[in-house]
C-alpha positions in Angstrom: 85.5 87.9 144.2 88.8 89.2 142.6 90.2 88.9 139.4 91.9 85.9 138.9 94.1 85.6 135.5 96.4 82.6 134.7 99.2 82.8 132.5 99.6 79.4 130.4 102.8 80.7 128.5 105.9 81.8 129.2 106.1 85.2 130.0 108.4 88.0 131.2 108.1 87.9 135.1 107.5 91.4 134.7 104.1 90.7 134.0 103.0 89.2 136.8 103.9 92.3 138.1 102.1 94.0 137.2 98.9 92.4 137.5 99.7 91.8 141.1 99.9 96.0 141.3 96.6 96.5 139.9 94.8 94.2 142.3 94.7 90.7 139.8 95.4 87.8 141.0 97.8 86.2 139.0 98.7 81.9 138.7 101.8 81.7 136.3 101.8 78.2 135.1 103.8 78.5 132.0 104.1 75.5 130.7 100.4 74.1 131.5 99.2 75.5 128.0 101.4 72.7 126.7 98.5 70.1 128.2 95.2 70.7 126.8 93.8 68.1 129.1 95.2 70.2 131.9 94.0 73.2 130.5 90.7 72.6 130.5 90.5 71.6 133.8 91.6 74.7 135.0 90.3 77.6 132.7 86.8 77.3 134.7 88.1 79.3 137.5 90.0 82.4 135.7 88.3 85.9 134.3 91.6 85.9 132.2 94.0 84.0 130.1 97.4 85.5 129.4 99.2 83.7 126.1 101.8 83.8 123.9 102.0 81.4 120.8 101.7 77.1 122.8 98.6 77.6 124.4 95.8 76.9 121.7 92.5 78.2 122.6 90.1 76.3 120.9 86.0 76.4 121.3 86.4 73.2 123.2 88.3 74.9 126.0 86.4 78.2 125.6 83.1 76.0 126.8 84.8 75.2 129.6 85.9 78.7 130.1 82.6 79.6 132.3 83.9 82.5 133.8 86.3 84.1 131.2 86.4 87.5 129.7 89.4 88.2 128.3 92.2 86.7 126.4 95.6 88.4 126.3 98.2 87.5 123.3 101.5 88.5 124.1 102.1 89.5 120.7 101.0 90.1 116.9 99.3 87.1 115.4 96.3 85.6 117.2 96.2 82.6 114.9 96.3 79.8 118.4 92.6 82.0 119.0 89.4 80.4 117.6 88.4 84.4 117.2 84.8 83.5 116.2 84.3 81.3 119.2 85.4 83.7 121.5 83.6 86.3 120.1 80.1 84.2 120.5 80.9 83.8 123.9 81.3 87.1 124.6 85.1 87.4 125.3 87.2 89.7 124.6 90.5 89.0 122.4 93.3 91.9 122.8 97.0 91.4 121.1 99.7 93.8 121.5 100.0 94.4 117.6 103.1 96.9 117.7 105.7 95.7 120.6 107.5 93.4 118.4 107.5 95.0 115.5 111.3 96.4 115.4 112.5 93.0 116.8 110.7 91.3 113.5 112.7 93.7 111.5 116.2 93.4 112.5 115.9 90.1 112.2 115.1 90.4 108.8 117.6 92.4 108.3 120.1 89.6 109.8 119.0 86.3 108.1 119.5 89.2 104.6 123.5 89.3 106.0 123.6 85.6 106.9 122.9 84.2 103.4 124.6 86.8 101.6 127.8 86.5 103.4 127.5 82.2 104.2 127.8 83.4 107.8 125.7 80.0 109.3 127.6 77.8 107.0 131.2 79.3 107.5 130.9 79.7 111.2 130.1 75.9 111.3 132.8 75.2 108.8 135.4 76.9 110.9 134.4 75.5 114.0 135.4 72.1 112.5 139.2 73.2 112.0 138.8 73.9 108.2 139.9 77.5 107.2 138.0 77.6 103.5 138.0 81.3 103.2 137.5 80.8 99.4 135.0 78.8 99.3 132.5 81.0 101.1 132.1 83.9 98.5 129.7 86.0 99.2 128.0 89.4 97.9 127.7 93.2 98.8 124.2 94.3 100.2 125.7 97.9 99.3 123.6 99.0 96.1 121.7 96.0 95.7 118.2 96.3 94.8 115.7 94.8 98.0 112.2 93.9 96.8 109.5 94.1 99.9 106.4 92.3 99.3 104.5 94.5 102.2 105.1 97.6 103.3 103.2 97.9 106.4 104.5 98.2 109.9 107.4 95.9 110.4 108.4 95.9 106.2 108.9 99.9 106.3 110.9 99.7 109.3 112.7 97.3 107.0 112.9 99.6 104.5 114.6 102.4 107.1 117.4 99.7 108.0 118.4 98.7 104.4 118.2 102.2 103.0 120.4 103.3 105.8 122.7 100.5 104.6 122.9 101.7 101.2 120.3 100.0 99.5 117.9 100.4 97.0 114.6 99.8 98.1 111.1 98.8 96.0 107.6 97.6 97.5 104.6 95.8 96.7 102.1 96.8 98.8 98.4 97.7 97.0 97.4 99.7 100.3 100.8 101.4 100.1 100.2 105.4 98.7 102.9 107.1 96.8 102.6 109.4 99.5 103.6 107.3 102.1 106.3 105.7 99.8 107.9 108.8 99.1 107.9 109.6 102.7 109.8 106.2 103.3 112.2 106.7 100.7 110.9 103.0 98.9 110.0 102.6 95.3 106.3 101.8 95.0 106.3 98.8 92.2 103.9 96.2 90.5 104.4 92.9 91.9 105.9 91.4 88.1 108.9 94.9 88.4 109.4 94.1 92.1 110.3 90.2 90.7 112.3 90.9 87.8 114.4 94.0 89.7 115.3 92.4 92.7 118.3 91.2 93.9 116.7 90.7 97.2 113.1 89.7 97.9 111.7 90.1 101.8 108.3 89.1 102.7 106.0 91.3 105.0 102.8 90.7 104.5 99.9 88.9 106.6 98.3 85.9 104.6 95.2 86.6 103.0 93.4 85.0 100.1 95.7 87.5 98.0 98.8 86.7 99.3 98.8 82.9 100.0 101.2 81.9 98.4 102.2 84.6 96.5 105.8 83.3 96.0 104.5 80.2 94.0 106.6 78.5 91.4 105.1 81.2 88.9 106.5 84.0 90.5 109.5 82.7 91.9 110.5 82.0 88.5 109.7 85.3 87.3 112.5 86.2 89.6 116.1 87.9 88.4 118.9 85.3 88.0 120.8 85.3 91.5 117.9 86.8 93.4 118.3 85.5 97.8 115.2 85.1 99.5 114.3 86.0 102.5 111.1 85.0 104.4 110.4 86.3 108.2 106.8 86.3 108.0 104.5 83.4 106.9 105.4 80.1 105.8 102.4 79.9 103.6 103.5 82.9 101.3 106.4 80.7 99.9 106.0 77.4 97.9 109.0 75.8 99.3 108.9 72.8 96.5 109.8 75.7 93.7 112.0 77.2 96.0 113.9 74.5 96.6 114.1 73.1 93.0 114.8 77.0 91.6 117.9 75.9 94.3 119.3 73.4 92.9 119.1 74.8 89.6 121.0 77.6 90.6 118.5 79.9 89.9 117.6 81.0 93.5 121.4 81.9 94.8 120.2 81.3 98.4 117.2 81.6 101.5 116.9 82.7 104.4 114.0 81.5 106.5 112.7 82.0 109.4 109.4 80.0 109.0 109.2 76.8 107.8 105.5 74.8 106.0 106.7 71.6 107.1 109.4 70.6 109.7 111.7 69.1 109.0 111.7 70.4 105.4 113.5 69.4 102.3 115.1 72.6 102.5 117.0 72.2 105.1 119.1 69.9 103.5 120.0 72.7 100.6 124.2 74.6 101.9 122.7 78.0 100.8 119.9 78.4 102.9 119.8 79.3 106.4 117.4 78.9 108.8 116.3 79.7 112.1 113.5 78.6 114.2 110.9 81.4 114.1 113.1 83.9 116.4 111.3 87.3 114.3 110.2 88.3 117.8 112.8 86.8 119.9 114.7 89.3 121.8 114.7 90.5 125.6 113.4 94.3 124.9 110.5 92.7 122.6 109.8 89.8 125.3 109.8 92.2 127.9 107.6 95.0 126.0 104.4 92.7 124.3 104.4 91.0 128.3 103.9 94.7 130.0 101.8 96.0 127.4 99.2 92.4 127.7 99.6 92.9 131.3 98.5 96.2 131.6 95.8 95.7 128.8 94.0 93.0 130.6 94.3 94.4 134.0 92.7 97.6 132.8 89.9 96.1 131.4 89.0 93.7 134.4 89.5 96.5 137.0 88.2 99.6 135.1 86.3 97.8 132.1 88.9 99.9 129.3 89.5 98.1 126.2 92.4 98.4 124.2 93.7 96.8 120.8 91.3 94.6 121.0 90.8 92.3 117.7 87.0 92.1 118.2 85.6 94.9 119.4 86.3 98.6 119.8 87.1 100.8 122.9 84.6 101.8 124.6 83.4 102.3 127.9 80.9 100.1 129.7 78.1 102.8 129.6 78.8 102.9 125.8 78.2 99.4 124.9 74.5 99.1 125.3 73.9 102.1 122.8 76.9 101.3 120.7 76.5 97.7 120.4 73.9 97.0 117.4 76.0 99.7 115.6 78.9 98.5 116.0 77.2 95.1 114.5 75.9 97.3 111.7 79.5 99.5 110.8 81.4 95.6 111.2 79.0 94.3 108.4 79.3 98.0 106.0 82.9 97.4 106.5 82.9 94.4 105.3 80.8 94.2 102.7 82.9 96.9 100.6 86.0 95.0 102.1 84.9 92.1 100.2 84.2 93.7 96.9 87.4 95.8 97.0 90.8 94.7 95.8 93.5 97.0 96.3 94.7 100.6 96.2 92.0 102.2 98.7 92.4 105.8 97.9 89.5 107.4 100.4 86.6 106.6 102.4 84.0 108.8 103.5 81.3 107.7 106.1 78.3 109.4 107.3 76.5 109.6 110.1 72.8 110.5 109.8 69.7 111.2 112.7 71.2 110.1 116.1 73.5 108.0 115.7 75.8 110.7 114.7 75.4 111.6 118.8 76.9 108.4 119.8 80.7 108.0 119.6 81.6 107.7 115.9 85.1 107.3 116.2 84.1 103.5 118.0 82.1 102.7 114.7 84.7 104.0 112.2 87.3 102.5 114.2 85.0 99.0 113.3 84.0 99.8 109.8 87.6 100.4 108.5 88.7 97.5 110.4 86.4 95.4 108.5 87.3 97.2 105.4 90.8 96.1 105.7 90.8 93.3 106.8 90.3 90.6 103.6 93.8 92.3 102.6 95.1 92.4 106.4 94.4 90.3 108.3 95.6 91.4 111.3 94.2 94.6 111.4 91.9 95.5 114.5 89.5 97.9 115.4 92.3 99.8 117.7 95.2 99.6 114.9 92.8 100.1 111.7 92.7 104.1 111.7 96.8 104.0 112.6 97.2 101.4 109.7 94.7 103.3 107.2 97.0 106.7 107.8 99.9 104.8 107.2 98.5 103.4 104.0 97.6 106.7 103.2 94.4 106.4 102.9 92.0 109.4 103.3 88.7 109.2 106.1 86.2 111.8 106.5 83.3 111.4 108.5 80.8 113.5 108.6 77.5 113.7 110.8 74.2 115.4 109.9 70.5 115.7 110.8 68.2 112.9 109.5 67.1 113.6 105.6 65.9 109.9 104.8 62.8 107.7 106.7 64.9 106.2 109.2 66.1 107.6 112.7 69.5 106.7 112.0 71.4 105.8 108.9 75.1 105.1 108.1 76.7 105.9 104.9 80.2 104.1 103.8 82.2 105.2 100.0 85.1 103.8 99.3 87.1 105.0 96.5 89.5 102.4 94.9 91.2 102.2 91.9 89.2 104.9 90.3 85.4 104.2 91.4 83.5 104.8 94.2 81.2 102.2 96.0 78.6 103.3 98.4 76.5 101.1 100.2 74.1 102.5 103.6 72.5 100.6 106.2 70.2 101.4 109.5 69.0 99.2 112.7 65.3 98.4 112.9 64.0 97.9 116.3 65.1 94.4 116.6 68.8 95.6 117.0 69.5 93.7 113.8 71.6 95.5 111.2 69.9 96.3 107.1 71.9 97.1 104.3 68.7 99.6 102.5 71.1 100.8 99.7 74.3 99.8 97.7 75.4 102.7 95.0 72.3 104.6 95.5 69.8 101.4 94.6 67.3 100.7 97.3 67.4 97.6 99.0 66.5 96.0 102.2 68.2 93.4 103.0 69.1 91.1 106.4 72.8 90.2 106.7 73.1 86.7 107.1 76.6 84.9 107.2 76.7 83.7 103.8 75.2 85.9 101.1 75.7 86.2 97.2 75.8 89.5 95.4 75.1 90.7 91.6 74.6 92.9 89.9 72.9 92.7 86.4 70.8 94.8 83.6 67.3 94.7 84.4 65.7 92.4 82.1 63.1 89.9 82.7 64.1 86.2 83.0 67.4 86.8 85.3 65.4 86.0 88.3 64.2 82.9 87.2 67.7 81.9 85.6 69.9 82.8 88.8 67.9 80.9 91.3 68.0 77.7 89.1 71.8 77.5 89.5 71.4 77.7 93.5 68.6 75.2 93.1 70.4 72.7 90.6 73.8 73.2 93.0 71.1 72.3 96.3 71.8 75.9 97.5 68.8 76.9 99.7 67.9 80.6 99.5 67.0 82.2 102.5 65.9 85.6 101.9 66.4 87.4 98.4 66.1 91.1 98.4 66.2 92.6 94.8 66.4 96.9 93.8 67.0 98.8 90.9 67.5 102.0 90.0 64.9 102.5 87.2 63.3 100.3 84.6 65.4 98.3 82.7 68.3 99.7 83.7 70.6 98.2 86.6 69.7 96.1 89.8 71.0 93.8 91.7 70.3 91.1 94.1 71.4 90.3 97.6 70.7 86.6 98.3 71.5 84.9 102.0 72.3 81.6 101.7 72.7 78.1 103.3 76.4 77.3 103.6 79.7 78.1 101.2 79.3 78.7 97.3 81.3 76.8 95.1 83.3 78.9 92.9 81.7 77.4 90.1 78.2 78.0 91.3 79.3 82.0 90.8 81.0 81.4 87.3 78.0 80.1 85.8 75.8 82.8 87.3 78.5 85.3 86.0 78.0 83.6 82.6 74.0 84.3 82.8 73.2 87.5 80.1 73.8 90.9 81.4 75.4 89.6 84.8 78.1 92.4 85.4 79.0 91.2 88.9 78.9 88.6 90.7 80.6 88.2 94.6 80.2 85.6 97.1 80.4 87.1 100.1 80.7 85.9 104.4 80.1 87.8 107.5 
């Protein structure tokens, strides 16, 4: 039976194409993934589903999705994807994660021109026979001072445009090195000197629980007097309440926004901002380019079984997998367990492969670990973009392979150095094909990774023990498996603790509280 793949979006005819040339058979339906009802009903019978942002794919319509293996996103986010159901079931998730990203940035650039020159407001003003050339003053962009909050792939293409216009550019951006900021010609700065130096601040970052919100009220009126917004990213980075009152105040001398919270919003209302509605990637070339490159992708891996930028697993070929799989499962959870402990400024990481599985292909399994590395600060990283997004953050890999020196056939090593210290933690697969963390900063442990787990660290006295499981117990948190080390006699150990559901965050403030408790982390895999 041949590949079938439907396309539920709108997409560039182009693509259909080119499945057609590859020997896919293609249904373009583009406006069924407006009916979910519809959907459903006819997902059953596809190997593919090629999307852009309307269709939703939800678990419902995945369990309907009995022949499925792919899912194609014409484009960056994959936010309309319930990734973890997909995953479960075994389907691939690809996005194109780079063919809108100079389209995202021009725009930028535009909306930056449209509030500082009234342009929205004085082209409607004209059109209705008034000539009120005064009353549209605007301001220079030549000199000004732009603030980027994110300096990643479509903010230091940004920062190329407005330096070329003249301006001075800063960035925020914790994963951005001074090496790669020098390269771009940008001004790397603390988030409080990017706020008080800006006469313009653009967002560019994905949210995460660091950036949500990072433009609340706080911030916003940390701001310089004057200071024009500009927001083509994420609606959930910007409190648009504080914006708007900051506004009237006459704080905030304008917005430009490209994503709204809440539509209609209060905002709208307000003569200096401008809004459009969410055309970042909206232009022909970048239509055309995230269609072929979905296209392609999918018909690739349904014809010849090649993955690429996909978001859930790395490329590798189907003789691979079987080998590659459980350490794939064991790199993802290394990843991001030192992710999850890690806040910012990731200087190096150096991984080691030891016994054979330093003779399977490594580059799949670093690909995976820095991906899950990254990804509580990025969220859109993937295991195809993360070593391209690591070099651009600067950030230093070696990996380095080696006979076995330990008791197990195969081990994997993972350091990350970060604002000044090194964390090491090392793991193995037993012969159930289940991944073991069996050391974290040279303390032996073995420990299962289940999906929720706490971790601390503490001085090793006697009574901790007793103390830290009566907070789970007295907060009805059942333990299920509690692996303890230490590295010598009363000196420092920790616990990692797999538990039953979410912890409150002030389940881990009174076990923080507990004597000689130096760290405490909840974390989720």
């Amino acid at each position: 039976m041949p590949a079938r793949v439907l396309i539920s979006d709108s997409l560039s005819p182009a693509a259909v194409a080119i499945f057609k040339a590859r020997g896919v058979e293609v249904a373009f339906e583009p406006e069924l993934g407006r009916d979910k009802h519809a959907l459903a009903e006819a997902i059953g019978d596809f190997d593919g589903l090629a999307i852009r942002s309307t269709t939703k794919v939800t678990s419902k319509l995945l369990e309907r999705a009995t022949r499925l293996k792919v899912i194609g996103r014409a484009g960056i986010s994959i936010d309309n994807i319930d990734l973890a159901a997909a995953t479960a079931k075994g389907v691939i998730v690809m996005n194109t994660p780079f063919g809108n990203s100079i389209t995202t940035a021009e725009h930028a650039i535009a909306l930056m021109f449209a509030v500082a020159r009234h342009i929205p407001a004085a082209d409607a003003s004209t059109r209705a026979g008034r000539w009120e050339q005064n009353k549209f003053l605007g301001v220079e962009i030549t000199g000004k001072v732009l603030g980027l909050i994110g300096c990643g792939n479509v903010g230091s293409i940004v920062a190329d445009r407005a330096i070329g216009l003249r301006m001075r550019v800063i960035a925020f951006d914790p994963f951005l090195s001074p090496e790669r900021a020098f390269d771009l010609g940008v001004e790397k700065v603390e988030l409080d000197d990017l706020l008080t130096r800006a006469d313009f601040v653009s967002l560019h970052t994905p949210v995460t629980p660091h950036t949500k919100n990072i433009l609340s009220a706080e911030n916003l009126a940390r701001t310089k007097p004057g200071v024009m917004i500009i927001n083509s990213c994420r609606a959930a980075l910007l409190d648009e309440n504080a914006l708007l009152a900051l506004l009237e105040s006459g704080h905030v001398a304008g917005a430009a926004l490209d994503v709204l919270e809440k539509e209609p919003a209060p905002l709208l209302g307000h003569p200096n901002v401008v809004c459009t509605p969410h055309l970042g990637a909206s232009t022909k070339e970048a239509q055309e380019n995230v269609a072929l490159q979905i296209a392609e992708q999918m018909s690739d891996y349904l014809m010849r079984d090649a993955i690429s930028n996909a978001v859930n697993f790395p490329s590798i070929t189907a003789e691979e997998a079987p080998k590659l799989k459980p350490f794939i499962a064991l790199a993802d959870r290394l990843g991001s367990f030192a992710g999850q402990l890690i806040d910012s400024n990731i200087k190096k990481v150096s991984i080691t492969y030891e016994g054979e599985v330093g003779e399977l292909k490594i580059k799949a399994l670093t690909a995976s670990m820095i991906a899950a590395l990254l990804r509580p600060l990025l969220a859109d990283v993937n295991v195809v973009s993360a070593p391209t997004v690591a070099k651009e953050l600067g950030v230093v890999i070696d990996e380095v392979t080696r006979a076995a020196e330990a008791d197990f056939e195969s081990v994997v090593t993972l350091c990350v150095e970060a604002a000044g210290r090194e964390r090491c933690v090392s793991g193995t697969v037993f012969n159930d094909g289940k991944p073991r963390i069996i050391s974290i900063n040279e303390i032996k442990v073995d420990a299962a990774v289940g999906p929720s787990m706490i971790y601390v660290t503490n001085e090793d006295k006697p009574g901790f023990i007793g103390r830290f499981a009566s907070i789970l117990g007295n907060a009805a948190i059942n333990i299920g498996t509690f692996a303890l080390g230490r590295d010598r006699e009363g000196g420092s150990s920790l616990a990692l603790v797999e538990v039953d559901g979410l912890v409150p965050d002030k389940v881990l403030a009174e076990v923080k509280q507990l004597p000689g408790v130096k760290e405490v982390k909840a974390l989720r895999f």
